[in-house]
py3Dmol code that shows the C-alpha trace and the ligand (Angstrom):
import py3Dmol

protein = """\
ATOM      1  CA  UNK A   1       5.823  10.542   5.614  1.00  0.00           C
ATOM      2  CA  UNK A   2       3.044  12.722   7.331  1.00  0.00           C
ATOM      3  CA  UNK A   3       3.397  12.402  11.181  1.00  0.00           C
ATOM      4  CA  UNK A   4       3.196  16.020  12.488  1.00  0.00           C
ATOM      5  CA  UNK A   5      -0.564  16.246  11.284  1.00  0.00           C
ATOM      6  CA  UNK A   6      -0.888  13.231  13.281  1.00  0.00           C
ATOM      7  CA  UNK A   7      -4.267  14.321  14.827  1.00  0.00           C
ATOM      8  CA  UNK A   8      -5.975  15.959  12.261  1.00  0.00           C
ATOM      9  CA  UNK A   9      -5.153  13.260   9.164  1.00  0.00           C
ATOM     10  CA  UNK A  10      -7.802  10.667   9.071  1.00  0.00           C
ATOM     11  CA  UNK A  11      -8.582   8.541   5.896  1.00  0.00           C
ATOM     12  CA  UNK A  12     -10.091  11.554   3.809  1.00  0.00           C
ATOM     13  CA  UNK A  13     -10.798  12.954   0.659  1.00  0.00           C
ATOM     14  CA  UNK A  14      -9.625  17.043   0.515  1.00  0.00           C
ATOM     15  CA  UNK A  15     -10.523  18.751  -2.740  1.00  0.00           C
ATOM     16  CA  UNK A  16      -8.279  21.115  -3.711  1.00  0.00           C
ATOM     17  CA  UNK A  17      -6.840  22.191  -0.532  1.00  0.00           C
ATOM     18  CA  UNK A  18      -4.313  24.663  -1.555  1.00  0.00           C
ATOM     19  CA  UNK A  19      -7.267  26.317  -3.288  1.00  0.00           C
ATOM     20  CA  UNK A  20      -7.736  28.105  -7.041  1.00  0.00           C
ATOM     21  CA  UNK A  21      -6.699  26.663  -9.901  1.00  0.00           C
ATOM     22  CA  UNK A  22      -2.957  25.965  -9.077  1.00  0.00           C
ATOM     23  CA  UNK A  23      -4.276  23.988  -6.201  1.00  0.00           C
ATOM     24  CA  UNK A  24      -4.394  20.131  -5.802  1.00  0.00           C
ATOM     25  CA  UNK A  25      -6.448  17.833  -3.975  1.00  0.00           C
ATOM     26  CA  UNK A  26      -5.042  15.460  -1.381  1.00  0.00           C
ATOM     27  CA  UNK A  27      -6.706  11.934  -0.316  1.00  0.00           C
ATOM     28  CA  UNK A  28      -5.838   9.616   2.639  1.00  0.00           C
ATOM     29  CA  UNK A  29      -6.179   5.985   1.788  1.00  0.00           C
ATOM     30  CA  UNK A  30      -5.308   2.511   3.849  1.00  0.00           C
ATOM     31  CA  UNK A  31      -4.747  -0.561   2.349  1.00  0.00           C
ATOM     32  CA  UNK A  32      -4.244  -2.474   5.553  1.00  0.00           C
ATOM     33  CA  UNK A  33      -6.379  -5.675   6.618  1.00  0.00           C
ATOM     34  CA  UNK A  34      -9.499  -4.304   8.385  1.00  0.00           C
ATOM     35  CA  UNK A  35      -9.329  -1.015   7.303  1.00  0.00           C
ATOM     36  CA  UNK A  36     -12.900   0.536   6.867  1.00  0.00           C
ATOM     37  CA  UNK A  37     -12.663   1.758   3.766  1.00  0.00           C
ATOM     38  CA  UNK A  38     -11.822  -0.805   0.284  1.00  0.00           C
ATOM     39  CA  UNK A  39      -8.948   1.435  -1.227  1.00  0.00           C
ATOM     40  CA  UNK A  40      -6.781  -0.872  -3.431  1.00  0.00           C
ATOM     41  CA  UNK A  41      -4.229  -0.789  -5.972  1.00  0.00           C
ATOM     42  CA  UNK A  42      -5.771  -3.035  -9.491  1.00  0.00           C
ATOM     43  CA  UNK A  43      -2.863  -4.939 -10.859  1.00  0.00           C
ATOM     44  CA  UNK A  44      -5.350  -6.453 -13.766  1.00  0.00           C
ATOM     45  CA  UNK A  45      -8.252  -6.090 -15.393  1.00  0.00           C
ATOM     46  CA  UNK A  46      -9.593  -3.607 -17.091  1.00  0.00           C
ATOM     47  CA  UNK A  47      -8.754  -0.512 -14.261  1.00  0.00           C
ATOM     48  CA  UNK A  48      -4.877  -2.746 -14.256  1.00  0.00           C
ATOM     49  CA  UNK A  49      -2.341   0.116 -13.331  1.00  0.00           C
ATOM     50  CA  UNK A  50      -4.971   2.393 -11.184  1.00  0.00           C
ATOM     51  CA  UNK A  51      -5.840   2.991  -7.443  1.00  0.00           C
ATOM     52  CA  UNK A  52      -9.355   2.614  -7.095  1.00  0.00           C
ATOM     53  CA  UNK A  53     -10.619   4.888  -3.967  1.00  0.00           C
ATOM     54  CA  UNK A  54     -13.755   4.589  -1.976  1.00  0.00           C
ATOM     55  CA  UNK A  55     -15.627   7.425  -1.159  1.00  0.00           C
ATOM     56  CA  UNK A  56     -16.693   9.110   1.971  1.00  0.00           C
ATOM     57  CA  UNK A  57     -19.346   7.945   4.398  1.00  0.00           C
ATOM     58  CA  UNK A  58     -21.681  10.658   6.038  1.00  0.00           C
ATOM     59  CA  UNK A  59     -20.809  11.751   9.096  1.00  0.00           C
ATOM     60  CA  UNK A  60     -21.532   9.887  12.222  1.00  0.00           C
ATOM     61  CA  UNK A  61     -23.991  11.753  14.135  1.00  0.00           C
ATOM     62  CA  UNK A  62     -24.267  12.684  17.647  1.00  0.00           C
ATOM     63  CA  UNK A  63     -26.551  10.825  19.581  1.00  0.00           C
ATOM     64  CA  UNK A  64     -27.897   9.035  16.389  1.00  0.00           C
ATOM     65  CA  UNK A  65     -27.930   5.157  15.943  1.00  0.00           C
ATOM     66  CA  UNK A  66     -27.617   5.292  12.040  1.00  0.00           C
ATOM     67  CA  UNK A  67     -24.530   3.302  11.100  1.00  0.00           C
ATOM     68  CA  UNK A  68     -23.008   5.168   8.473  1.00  0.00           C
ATOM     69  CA  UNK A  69     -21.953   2.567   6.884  1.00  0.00           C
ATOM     70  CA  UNK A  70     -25.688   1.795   6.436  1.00  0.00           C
ATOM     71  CA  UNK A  71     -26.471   4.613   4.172  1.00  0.00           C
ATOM     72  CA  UNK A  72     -25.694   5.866   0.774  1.00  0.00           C
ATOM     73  CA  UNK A  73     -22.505   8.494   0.404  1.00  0.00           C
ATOM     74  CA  UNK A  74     -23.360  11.212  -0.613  1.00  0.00           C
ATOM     75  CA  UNK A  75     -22.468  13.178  -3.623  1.00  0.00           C
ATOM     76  CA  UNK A  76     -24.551  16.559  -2.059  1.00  0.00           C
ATOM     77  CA  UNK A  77     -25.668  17.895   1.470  1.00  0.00           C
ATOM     78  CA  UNK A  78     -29.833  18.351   1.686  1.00  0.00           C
ATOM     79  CA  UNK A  79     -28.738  22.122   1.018  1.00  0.00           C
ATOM     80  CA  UNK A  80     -27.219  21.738  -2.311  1.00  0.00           C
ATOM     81  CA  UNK A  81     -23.819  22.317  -1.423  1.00  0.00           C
ATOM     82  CA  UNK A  82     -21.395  19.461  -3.185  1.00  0.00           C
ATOM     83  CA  UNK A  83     -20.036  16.987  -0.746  1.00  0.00           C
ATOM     84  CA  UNK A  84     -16.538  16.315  -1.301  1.00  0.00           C
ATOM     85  CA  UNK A  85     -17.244  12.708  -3.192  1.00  0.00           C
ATOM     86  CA  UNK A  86     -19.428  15.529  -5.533  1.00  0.00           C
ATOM     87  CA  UNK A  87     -16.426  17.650  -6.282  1.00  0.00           C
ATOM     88  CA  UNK A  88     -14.404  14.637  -6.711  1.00  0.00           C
ATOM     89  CA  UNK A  89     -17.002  13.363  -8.754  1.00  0.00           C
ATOM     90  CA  UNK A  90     -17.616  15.854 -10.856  1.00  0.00           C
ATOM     91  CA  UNK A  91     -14.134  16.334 -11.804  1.00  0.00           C
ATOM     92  CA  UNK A  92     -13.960  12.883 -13.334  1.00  0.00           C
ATOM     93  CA  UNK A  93     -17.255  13.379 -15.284  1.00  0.00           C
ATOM     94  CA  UNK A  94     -15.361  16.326 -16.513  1.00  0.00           C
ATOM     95  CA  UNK A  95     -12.343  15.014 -17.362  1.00  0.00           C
ATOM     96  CA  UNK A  96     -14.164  11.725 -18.915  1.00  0.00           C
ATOM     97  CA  UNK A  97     -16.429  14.525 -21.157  1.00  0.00           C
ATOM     98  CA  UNK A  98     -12.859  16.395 -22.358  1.00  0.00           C
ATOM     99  CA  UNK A  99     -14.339  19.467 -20.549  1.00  0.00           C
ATOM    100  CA  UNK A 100     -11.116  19.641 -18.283  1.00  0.00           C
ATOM    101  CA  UNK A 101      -7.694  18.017 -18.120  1.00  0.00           C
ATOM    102  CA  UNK A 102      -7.261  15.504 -14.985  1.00  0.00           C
ATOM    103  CA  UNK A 103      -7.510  16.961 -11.250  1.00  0.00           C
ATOM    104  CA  UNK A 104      -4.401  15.978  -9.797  1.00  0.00           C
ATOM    105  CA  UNK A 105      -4.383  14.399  -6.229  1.00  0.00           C
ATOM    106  CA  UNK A 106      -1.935  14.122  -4.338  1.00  0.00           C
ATOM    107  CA  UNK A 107      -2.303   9.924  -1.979  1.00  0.00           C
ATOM    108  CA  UNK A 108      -1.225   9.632   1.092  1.00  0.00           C
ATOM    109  CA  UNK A 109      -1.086   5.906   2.283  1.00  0.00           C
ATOM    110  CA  UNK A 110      -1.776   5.148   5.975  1.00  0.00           C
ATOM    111  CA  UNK A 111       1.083   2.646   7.234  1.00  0.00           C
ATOM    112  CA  UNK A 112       0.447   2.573  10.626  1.00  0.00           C
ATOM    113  CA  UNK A 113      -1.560   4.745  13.021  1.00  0.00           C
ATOM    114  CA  UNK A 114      -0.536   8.262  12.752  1.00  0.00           C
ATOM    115  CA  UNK A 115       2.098   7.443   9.995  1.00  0.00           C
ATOM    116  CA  UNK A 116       1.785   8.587   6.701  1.00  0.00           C
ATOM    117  CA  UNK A 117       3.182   7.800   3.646  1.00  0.00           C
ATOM    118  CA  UNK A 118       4.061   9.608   0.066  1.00  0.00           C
ATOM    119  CA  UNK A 119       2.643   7.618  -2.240  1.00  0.00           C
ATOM    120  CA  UNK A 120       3.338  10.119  -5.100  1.00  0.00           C
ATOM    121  CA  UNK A 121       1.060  12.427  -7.569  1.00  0.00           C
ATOM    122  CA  UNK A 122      -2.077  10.359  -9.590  1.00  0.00           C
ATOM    123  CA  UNK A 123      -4.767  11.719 -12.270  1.00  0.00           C
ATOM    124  CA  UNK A 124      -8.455  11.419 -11.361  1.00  0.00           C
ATOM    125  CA  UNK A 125      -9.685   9.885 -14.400  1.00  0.00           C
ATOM    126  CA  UNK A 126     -13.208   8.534 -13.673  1.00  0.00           C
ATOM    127  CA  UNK A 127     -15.583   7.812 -10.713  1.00  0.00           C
ATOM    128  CA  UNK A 128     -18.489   5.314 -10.509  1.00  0.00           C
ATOM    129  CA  UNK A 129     -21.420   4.891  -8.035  1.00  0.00           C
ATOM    130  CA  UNK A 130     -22.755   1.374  -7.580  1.00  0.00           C
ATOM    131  CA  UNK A 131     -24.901  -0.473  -5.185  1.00  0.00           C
ATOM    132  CA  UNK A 132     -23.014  -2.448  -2.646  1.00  0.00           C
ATOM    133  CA  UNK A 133     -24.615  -4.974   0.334  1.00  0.00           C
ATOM    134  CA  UNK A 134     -24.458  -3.628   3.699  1.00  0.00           C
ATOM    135  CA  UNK A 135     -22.194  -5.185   5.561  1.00  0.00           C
ATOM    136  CA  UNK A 136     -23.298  -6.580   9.148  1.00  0.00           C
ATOM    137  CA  UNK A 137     -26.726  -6.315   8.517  1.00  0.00           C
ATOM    138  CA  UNK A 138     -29.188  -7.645  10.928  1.00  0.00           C
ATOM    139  CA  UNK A 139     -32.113  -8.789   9.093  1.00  0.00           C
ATOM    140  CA  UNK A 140     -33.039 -11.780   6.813  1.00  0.00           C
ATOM    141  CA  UNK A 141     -33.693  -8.996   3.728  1.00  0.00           C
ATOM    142  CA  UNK A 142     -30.629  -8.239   1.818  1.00  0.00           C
ATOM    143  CA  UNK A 143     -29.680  -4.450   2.150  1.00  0.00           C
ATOM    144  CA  UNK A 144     -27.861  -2.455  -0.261  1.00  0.00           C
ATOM    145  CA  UNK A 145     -26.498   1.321  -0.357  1.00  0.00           C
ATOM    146  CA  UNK A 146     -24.723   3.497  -2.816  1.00  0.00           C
ATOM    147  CA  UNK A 147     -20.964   3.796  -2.696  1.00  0.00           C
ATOM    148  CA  UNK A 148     -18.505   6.581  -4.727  1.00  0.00           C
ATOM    149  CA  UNK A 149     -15.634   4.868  -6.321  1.00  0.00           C
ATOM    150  CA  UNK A 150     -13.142   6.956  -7.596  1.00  0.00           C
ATOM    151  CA  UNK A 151      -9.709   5.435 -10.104  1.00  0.00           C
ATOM    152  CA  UNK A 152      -6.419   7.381 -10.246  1.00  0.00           C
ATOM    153  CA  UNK A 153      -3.637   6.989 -12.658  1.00  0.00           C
ATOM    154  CA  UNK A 154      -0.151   7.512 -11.035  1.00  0.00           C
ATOM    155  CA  UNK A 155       1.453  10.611 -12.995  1.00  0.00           C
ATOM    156  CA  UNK A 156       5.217  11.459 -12.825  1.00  0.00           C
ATOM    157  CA  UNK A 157       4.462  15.044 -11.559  1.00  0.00           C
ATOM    158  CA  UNK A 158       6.914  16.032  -8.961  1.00  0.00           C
ATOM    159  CA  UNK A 159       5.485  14.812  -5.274  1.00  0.00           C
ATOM    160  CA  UNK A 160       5.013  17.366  -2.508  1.00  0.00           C
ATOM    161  CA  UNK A 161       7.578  17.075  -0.493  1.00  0.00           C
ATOM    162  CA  UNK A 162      10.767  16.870  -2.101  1.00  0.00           C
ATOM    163  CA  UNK A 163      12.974  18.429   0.129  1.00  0.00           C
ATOM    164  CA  UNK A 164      14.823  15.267   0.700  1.00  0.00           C
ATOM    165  CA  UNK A 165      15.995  14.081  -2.501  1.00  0.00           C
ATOM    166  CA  UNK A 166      13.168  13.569  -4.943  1.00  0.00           C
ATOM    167  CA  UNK A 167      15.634   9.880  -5.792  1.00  0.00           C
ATOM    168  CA  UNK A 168      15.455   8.646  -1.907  1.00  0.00           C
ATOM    169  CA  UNK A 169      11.609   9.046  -2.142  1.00  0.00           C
ATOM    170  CA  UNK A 170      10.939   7.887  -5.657  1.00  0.00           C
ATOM    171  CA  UNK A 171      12.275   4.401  -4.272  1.00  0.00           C
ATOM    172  CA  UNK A 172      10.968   4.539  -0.635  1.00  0.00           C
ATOM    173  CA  UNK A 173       7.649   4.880  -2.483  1.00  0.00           C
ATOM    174  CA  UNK A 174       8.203   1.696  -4.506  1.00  0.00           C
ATOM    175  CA  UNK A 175       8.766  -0.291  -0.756  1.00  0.00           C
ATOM    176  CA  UNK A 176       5.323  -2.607  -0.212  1.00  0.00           C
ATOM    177  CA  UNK A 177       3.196  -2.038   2.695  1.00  0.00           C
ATOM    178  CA  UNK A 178       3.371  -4.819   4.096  1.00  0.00           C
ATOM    179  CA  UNK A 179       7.476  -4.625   4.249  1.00  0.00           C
ATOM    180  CA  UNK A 180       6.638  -1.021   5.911  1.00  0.00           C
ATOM    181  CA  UNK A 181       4.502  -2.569   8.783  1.00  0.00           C
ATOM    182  CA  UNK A 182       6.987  -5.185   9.412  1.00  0.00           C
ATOM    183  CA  UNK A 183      10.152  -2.420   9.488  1.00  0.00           C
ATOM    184  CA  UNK A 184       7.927  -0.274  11.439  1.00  0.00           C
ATOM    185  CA  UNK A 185       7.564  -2.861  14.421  1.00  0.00           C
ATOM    186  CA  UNK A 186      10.786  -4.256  14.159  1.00  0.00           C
ATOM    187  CA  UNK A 187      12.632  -0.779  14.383  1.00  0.00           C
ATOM    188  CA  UNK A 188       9.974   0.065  17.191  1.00  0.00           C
ATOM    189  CA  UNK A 189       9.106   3.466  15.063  1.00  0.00           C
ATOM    190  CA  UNK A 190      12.295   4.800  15.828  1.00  0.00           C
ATOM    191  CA  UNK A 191      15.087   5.721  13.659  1.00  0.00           C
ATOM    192  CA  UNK A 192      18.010   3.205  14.180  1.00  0.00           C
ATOM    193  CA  UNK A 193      20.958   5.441  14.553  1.00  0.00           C
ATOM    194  CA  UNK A 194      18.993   7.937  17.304  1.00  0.00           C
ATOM    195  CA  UNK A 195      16.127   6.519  18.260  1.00  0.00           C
ATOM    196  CA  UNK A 196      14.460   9.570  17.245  1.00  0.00           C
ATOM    197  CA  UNK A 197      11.022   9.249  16.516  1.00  0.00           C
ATOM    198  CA  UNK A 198      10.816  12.418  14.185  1.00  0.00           C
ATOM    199  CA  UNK A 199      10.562  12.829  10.552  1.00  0.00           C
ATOM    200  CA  UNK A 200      11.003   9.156  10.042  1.00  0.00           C
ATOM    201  CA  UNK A 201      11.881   7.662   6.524  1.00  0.00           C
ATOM    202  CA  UNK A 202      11.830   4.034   4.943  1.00  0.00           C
ATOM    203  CA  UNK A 203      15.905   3.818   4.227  1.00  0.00           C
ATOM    204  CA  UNK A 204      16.305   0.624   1.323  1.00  0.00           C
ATOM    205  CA  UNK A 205      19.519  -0.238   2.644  1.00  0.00           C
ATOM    206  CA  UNK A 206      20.751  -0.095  -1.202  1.00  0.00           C
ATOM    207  CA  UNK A 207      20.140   2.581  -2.881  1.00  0.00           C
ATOM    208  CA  UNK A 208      18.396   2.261  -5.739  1.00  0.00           C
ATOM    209  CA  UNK A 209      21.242   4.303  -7.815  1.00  0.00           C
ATOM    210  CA  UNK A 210      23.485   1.662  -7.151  1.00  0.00           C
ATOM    211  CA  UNK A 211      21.366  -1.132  -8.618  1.00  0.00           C
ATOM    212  CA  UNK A 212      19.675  -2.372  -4.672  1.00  0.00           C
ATOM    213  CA  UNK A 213      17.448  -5.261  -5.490  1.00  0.00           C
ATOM    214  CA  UNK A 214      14.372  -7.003  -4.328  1.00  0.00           C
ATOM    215  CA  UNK A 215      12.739  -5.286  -1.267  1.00  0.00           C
ATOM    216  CA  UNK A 216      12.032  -7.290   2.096  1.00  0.00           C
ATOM    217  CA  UNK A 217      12.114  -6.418   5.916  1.00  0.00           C
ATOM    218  CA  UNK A 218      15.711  -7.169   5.903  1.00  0.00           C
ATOM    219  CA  UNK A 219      16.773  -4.958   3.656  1.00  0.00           C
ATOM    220  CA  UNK A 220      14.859  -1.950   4.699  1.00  0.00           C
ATOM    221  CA  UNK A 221      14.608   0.436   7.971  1.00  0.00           C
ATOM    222  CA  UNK A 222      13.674   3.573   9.568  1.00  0.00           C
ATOM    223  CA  UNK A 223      16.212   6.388   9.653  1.00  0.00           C
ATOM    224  CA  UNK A 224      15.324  10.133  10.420  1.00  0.00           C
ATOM    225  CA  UNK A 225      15.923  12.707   8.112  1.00  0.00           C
ATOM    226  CA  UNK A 226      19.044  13.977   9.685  1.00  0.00           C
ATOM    227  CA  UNK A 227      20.745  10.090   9.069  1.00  0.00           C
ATOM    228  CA  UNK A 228      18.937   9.648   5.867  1.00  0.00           C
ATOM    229  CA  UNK A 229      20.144  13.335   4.708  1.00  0.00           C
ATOM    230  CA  UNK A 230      24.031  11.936   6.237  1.00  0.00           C
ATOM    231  CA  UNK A 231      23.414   8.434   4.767  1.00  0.00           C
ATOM    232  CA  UNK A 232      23.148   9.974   1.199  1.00  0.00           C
ATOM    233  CA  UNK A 233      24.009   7.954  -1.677  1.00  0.00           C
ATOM    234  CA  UNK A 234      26.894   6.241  -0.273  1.00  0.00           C
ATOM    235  CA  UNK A 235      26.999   2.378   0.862  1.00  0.00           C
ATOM    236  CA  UNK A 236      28.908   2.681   4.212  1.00  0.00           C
TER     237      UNK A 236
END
"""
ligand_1 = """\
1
ZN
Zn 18.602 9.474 13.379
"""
view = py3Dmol.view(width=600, height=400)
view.addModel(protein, "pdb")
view.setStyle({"model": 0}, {"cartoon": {"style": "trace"}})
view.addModel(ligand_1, "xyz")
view.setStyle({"model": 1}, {"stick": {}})
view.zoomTo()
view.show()
C-alpha cells in the first residue's frame, strides 16, 4: 500500500523511474466504477490472464476548453520527444520483434482515494492503438479518437516492497477490490487494534499458510504494520 505519496500518485504511467537499465517502470491503474480510465483485468479471451492498461490523455490545458478526453493520446510531443505511452509503446514493439526481453512494470491499483495497492510485478508484452467513440459528445456526427492500450503478464519477480513478509503480501494481493472497498469503509481506514491510520495493510484473518479460505469482507481487515508485523503467522 502507497499512502505517503498520497499527493503526488495519480493514475499514471512512469517509465523507468529508477532509471538505466536496472530500472523499472511503475503504472497507477483503477479498476473502480467510474474511474476515467478502462484498466481491467481479462479473465478470457484471447488477452485471458493479462491486465490490459489504457494510456495517457494529454494534459489538460490552462485556460483551454479542449476536453482531453476528446483528442487522440499521444505517442510523441510536437517536438519529437516520446510521450510516455511512446516509451511504453515502443517497448512492446520491441519485445513483440525479439529485439528486447519484456520491460517490467511494477502496478499499483488505486483502492480508494489516496490508497494504493501492490498489485505485484507484470511483463509488458504488447500495446495496440485503436479508434474509440468519444464519449459525451455533443453533436449528431459520431466522433472517434485514438487510444494506447497496453497488456501485461503478471511475472513472479519479487514485488517492491517486501519488507513485510513477501507471504503476507503475496496473499493480500490475491484479496478482490471490491472486498478492499468494503473493509476499507467498514474499518473507517483505520487499523483495528490502534486506530492508526499509517502504513495500513489488508490482514486475511487466516493466513494463507494455514490453509484460510474464500475471501469476503468478513474475513478480512485493516491492521498497521506494527499489528500485522505482531500478528505474524499465528491464529490468536
Ligand atoms: Zn495498529
Amino acid at each position: 500500500m502507497v499512502q505517503r505519496e498520497r499527493v503526488a500518485l495519480q493514475k499514471g504511467m512512469n517509465f523507468r523511474v529508477r532509471g538505466g537499465v536496472a530500472g523499472y517502470s511503475i503504472i497507477l491503474m483503477s479498476v473502480r466504477p467510474n474511474a476515467p480510465y478502462q484498466d481491467r483485468w481479462h479473465n478470457s479471451g484471447s488477452h485471458a490472464g493479462l491486465l490490459e492498461y489504457e494510456g495517457h490523455d494529454v494534459p489538460r490545458l490552462r485556460g483551454s476548453s479542449v476536453d482531453p478526453k476528446s483528442v487522440d493520446q499521444l505517442l510523441a510531443l510536437p517536438s519529437g520527444k516520446p510521450t510516455d505511452n511512446g516509451k511504453f509503446f515502443q517497448a512492446a514493439s520491441d519485445y513483440r520483434a525479439g529485439r528486447s526481453p519484456p520491460e517490467v512494470v511494477q502496478v499499483y491499483e488505486k483502492v480508494s482515494d489516496g490508497i494504493w495497492c501492490d498489485r505485484g510485478r507484470y511483463e509488458l508484452v504488447d500495446a495496440t492503438m485503436t479508434s474509440v467513440p468519444v464519449e459525451r459528445s455533443t453533436t449528431a456526427t459520431t466522433m472517434s479518437r485514438r487510444v494506447c492500450r497496453f497488456f501485461l503478464r503478471p511475472t513472479t519477480t519479487p514485488s517492491a516492497t517486501t519488507q513485510d513478509g513477501q507471504r503476507e503480501l503475496a496473499s493480500s494481493r490475491q484479496i478482490p477490490t471490491w472486498v478492499k472497498v468494503e473493509v476499507w469503509k467498514r474499518d473507517q481506514g483505520r487499523c483495528v487494534e490502534c486506530q492508526s491510520k499509517d502504513n495500513l495493510h489488508f490482514d486475511h484473518d487466516v493466513p494463507f499458510s494455514k490453509g484460510g479460505s474464500s475471501i469476503t469482507p468478513e474475513n478480512v481487515r485493516l491492521l498497521c504494520a506494527r499489528h500485522n508485523l505482531v500478528k505474524s503467522n499465528k491464529i490468536v
